[in-house]
MARKE-65054 format. One record per residue (C-alpha): x, y, z. Coordinates in nm, 3 decimals. Layout:
BEGIN
east; north; up
X; Y; Z
...
***
This chain:
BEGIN
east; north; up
-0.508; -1.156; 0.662
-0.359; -1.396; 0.501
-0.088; -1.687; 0.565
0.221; -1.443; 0.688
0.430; -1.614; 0.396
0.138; -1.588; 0.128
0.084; -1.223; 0.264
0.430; -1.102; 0.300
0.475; -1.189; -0.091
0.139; -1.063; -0.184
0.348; -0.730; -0.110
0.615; -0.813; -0.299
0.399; -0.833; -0.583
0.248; -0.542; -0.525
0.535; -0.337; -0.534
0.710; -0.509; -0.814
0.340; -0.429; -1.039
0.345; -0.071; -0.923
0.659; -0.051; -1.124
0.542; -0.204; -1.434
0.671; 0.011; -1.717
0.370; -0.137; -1.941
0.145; 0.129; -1.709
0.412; 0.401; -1.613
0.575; 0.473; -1.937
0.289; 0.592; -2.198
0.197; 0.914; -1.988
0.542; 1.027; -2.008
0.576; 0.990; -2.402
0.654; 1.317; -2.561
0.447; 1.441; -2.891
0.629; 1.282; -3.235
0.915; 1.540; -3.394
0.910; 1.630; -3.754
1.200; 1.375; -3.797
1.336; 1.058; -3.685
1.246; 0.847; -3.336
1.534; 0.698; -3.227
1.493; 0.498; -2.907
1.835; 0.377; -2.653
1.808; 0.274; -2.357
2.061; 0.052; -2.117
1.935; -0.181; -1.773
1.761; -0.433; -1.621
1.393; -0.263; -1.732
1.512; -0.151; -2.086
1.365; -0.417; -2.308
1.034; -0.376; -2.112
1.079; 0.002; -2.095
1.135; -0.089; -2.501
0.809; -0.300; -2.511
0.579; -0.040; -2.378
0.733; 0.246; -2.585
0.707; 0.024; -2.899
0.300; -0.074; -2.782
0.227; 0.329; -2.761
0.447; 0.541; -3.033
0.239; 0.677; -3.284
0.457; 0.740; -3.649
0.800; 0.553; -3.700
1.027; 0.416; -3.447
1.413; 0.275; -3.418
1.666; 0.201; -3.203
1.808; -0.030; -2.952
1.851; -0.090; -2.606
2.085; -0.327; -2.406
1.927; -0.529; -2.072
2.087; -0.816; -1.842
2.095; -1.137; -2.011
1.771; -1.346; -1.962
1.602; -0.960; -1.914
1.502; -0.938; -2.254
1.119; -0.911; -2.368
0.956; -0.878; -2.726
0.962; -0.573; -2.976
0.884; -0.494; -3.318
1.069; -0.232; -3.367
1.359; -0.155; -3.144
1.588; -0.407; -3.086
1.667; -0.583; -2.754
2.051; -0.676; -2.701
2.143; -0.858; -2.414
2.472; -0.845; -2.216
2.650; -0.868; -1.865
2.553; -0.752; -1.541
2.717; -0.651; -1.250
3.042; -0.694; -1.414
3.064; -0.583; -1.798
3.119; -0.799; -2.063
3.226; -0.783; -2.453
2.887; -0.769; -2.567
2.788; -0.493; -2.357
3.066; -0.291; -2.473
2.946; -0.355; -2.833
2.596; -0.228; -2.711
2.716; 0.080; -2.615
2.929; 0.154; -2.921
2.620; 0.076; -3.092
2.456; 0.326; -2.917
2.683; 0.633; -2.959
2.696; 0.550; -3.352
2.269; 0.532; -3.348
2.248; 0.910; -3.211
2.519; 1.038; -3.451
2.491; 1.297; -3.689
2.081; 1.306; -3.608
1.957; 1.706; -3.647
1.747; 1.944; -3.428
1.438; 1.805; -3.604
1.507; 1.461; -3.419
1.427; 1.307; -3.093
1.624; 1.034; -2.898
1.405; 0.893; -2.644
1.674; 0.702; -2.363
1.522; 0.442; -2.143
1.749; 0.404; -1.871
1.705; 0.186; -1.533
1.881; 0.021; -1.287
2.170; -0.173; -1.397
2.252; 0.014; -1.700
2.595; 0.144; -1.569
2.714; -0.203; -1.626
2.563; -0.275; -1.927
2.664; 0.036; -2.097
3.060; -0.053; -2.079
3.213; 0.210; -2.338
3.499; 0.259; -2.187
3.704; 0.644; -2.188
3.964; 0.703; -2.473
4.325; 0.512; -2.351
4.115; 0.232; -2.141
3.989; -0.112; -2.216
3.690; -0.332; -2.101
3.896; -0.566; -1.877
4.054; -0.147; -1.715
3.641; -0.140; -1.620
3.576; -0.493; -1.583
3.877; -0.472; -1.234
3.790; -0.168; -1.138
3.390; -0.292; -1.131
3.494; -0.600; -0.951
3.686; -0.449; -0.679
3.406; -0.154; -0.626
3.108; -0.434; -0.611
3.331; -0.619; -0.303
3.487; -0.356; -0.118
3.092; -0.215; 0.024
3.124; 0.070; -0.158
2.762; 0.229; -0.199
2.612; 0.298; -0.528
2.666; 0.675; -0.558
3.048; 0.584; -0.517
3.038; 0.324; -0.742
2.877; 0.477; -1.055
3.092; 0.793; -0.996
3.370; 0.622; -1.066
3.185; 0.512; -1.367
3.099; 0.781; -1.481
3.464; 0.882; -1.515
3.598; 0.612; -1.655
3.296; 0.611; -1.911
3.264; 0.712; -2.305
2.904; 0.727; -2.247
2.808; 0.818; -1.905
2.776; 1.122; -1.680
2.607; 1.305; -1.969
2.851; 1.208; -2.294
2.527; 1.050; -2.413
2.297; 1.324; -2.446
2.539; 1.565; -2.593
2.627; 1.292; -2.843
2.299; 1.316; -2.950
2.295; 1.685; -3.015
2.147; 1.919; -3.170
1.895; 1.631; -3.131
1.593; 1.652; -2.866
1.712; 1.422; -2.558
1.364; 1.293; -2.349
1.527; 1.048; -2.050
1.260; 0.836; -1.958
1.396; 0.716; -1.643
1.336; 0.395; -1.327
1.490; 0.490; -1.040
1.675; 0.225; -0.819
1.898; 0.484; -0.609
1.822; 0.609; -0.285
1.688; 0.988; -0.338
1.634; 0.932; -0.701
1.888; 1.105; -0.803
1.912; 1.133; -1.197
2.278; 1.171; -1.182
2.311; 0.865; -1.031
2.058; 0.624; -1.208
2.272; 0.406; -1.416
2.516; 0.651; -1.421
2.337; 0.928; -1.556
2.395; 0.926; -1.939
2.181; 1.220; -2.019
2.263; 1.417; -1.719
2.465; 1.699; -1.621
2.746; 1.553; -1.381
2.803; 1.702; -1.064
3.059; 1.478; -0.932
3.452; 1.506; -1.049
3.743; 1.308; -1.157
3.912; 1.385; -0.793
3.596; 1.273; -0.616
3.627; 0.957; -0.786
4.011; 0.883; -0.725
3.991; 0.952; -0.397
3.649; 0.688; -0.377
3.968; 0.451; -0.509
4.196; 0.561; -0.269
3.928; 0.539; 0.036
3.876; 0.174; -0.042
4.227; 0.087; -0.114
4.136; -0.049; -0.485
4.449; -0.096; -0.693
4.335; 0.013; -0.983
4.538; -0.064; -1.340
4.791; 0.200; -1.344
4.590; 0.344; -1.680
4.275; 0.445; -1.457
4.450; 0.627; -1.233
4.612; 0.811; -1.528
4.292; 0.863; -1.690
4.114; 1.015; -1.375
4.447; 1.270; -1.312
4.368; 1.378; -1.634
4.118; 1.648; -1.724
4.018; 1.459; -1.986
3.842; 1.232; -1.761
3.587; 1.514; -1.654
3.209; 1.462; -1.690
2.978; 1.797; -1.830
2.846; 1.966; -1.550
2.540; 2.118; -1.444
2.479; 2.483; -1.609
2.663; 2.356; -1.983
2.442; 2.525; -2.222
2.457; 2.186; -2.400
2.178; 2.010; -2.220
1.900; 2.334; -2.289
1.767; 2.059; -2.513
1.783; 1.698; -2.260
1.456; 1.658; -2.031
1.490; 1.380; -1.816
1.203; 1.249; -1.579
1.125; 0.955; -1.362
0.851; 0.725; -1.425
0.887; 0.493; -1.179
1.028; 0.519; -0.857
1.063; 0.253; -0.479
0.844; 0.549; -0.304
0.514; 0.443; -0.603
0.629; 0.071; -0.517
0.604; 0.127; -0.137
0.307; 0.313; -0.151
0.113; 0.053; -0.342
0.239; -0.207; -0.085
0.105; -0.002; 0.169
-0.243; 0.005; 0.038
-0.242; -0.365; -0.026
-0.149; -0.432; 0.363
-0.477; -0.186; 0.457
-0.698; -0.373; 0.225
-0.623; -0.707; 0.475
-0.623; -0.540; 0.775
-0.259; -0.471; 0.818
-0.120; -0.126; 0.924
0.183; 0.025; 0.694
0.458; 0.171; 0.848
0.625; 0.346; 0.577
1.043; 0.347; 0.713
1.166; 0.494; 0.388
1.295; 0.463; 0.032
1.657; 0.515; 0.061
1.763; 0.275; 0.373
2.118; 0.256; 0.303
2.417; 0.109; 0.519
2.583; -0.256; 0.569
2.285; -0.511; 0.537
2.368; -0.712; 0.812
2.368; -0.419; 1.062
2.041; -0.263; 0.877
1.888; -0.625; 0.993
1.976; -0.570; 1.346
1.843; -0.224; 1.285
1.505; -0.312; 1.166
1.490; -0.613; 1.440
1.468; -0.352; 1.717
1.209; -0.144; 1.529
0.974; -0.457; 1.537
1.069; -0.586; 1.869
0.895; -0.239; 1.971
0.617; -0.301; 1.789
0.586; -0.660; 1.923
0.643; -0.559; 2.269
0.485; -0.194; 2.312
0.289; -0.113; 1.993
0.530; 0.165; 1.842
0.576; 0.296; 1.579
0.240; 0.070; 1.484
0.015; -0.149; 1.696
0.027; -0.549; 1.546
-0.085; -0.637; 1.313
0.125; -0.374; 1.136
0.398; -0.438; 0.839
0.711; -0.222; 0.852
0.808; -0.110; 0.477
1.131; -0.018; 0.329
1.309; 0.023; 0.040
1.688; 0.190; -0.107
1.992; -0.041; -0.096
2.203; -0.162; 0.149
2.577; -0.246; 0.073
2.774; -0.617; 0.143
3.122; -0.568; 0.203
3.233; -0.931; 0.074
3.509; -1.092; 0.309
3.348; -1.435; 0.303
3.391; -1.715; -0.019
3.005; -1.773; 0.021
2.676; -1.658; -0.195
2.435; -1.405; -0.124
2.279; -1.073; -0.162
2.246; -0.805; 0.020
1.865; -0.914; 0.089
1.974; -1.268; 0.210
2.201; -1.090; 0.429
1.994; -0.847; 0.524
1.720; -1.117; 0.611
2.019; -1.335; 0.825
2.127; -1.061; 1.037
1.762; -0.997; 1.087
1.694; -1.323; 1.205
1.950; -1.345; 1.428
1.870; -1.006; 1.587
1.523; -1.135; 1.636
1.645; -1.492; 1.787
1.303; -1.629; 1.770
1.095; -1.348; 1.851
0.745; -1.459; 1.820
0.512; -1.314; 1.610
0.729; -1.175; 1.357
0.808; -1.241; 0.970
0.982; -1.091; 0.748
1.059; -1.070; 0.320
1.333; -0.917; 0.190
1.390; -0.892; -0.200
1.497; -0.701; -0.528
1.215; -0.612; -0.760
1.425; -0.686; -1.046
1.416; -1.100; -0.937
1.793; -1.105; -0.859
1.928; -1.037; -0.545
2.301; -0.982; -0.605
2.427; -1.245; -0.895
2.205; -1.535; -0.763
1.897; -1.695; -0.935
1.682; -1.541; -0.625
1.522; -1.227; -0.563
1.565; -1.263; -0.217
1.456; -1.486; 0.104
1.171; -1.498; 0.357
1.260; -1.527; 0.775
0.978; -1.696; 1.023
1.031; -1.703; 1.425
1.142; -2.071; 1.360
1.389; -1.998; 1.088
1.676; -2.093; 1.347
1.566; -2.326; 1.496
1.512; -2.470; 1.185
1.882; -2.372; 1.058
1.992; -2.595; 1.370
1.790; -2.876; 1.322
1.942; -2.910; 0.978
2.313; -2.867; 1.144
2.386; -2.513; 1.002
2.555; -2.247; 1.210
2.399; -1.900; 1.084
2.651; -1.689; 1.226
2.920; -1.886; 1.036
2.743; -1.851; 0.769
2.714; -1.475; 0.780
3.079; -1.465; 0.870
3.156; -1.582; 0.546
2.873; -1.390; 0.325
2.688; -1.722; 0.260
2.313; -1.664; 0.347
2.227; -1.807; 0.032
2.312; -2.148; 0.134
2.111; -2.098; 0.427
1.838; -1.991; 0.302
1.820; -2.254; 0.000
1.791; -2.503; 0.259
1.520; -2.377; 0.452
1.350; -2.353; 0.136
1.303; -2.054; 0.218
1.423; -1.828; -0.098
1.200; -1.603; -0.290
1.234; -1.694; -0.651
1.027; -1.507; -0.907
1.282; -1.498; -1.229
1.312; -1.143; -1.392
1.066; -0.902; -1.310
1.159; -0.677; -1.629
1.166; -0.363; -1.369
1.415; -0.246; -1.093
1.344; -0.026; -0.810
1.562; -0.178; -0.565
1.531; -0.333; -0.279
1.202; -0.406; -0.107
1.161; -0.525; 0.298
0.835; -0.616; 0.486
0.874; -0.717; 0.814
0.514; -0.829; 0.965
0.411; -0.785; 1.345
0.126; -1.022; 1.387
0.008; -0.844; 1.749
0.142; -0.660; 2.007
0.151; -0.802; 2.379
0.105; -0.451; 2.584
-0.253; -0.398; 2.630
***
């Protein structure tokens, strides 16, 4: 086996690659219709999603997607706009105008291929009839701080939304809708990814003002207007409307697990395999996943060392602090502390889209010394969690995982690695 730090990111990779959509797309392509290709698409891996479609049509081909800035990647013949993410900006409003105006008036001889991935529920910010951008742009804030998970948030998207929850597909019609889709959500539930835009909503206006309520978000007096009135309402499962909108996943964090998994057998590492949709406060998921490789350590359950726990989904930060950080970093801290020390025992934690919250880092990487480290360099870690900072913890260890954008998303990825196992 490798260096535990060499080894541990080795996985990383792994996972991120399995994800690729230069190899997951092309299978999925439909045949060509008798008329027009027009490609949209909204998220962190829609220019690459863009890319590979563009590399493998066969016959003519338009459109345009709308990624995070610095996300973009080359294409001949659908264009790449870039915009704000987590919080929407002007630009990505424009996108999604765009958007709605490119699958006008198309007929039943059409298709509209939509690449959607993580992220694009931000970057698609059309907002509903009566509401502006900077009506999103609080509401988005507030629902990104207050540890709301992602279900809750993009429900309250979807709401909100010109475009989401399904307005997207039936914009399209009598068109052909094929939703070529990346999962980043815990289950991967359709509805969910990046709001769904080509799927039937089962969620509801009331759902998503009490999400407000449960939080205590004061939202502008206009959203709560919006979501009292039925207007607000997403198209729901059953509408006739969507007998012509396939949607399928190409790429999901179970394909990125599993390919970890057989990358820690080829070195002589067992994978233990704790799920795809770990969800919860990260700092309390840490202390989770610290006993669950104490055991290991100590007693050889669920694996004998050298074994590598595995994880995916995506944990929740409920911000109190003025610090930086993702929900990896933190993740990673309260790991560390759980562990205090424990011998034996590493651990990466990082977003396979290269940005872990709004920092330039994907994530971080914990050893048995990272503490004592931390104290030799004066830094309290507990204060430091306290006030949401593990960034500037981990930045001076030198210990963040920086790979830039990935041009994917499947969420979150964890390895923790038990070296051995002291019972005999």
């Amino acid at each position: 086996m490798d260096e535990p730090r060499a080894f541990l990111t080795a996985l990383f990779h792994a996972a991120i690659d399995a994800a690729s959509p230069a190899s997951r797309l092309a299978p999925f392509l439909p045949a060509p219709p008798k008329g027009r290709t027009i490609v949209v698409g909204a998220g962190k891996a829609a220019a690459s999603m863009a890319a590979a479609v563009d590399a493998a049509w066969q016959g003519s081909l338009e459109g345009l997607v709308v990624t995070r800035y610095g996300h973009g990647a080359p294409t001949k013949r659908i264009e790449v706009v870039e915009a704000a993410h987590p919080v929407p900006d002007a630009a990505g409003e424009k996108a999604a105008l765009r958007i709605l105006e490119r699958v006008n008036a198309l007929t039943a001889d059409d298709l509209v291929l939509c690449l959607m991935s993580g992220g694009g529920s931000a970057l698609l910010a059309a907002p509903a009839q009566g509401l502006t951008l900077d009506d999103k742009r609080a509401v988005n804030r507030a629902l990104l701080k207050c540890g709301a998970d992602i279900a809750e948030m993009n429900c309250v998207r979807k709401h909100l939304s010109a475009i989401k929850g399904g307005r997207l597909a039936l914009a399209a019609a009598p068109a052909r809708v094929v939703g070529l889709v990346i999962s980043d959500v815990p289950g991967d539930d359709l509805a969910i990814i990046a709001s769904g835009p080509t799927v039937a909503d089962p969620s509801t206006s009331a759902q998503a003002l009490a999400i407000l309520r449960r939080y205590a978000i004061d939202a502008p007096a206009r959203v709560v207007a919006h979501l009292e009135s039925p207007a607000s309402e997403t198209p729901k499962p059953g509408d006739p409307r969507f007998a012509f909108v396939s949607n399928v996943v190409v790429a999901a964090p179970q394909f990125s697990l599993r390919a970890a998994a057989a990358a820690a057998r080829a070195v002589g590492a067992t994978p233990v395999l704790l799920g795809d949709a770990i969800e919860g406060e990260a700092r309390e998921v840490g202390k989770v996943f610290a006993g669950i490789a104490r055991s290991a350590a100590r007693h050889g359950e669920p694996a004998r060392g050298p074994c590598v726990l595995l994880s995916g989904g995506e944990t929740t930060v409920t911000v109190r602090g003025q610090g930086r950080g993702g929900r990896n970093s933190e993740f990673l801290l309260g790991l560390a502390l759980a562990l205090d020390g424990a011998p034996g025992i590493w651990a990466l934690a990082g977003d396979t889209d290269g940005v872990d919250g709004s920092e330039d880092n994907a994530g971080a990487f914990v050893a048995p010394d990272t503490l004592k480290r931390a104290a030799a360099l004066g830094l309290a870690p507990r204060k430091l969690l306290d006030d949401n900072d593990a960034y500037a913890l981990f930045a001076a260890l030198g210990d963040l995982v920086v790979t830039g954008p990935t041009l994917t998303n499947v969420n979150d990825f964890r390895a923790i690695l038990i070296e051995a196992t002291e019972a005999a």
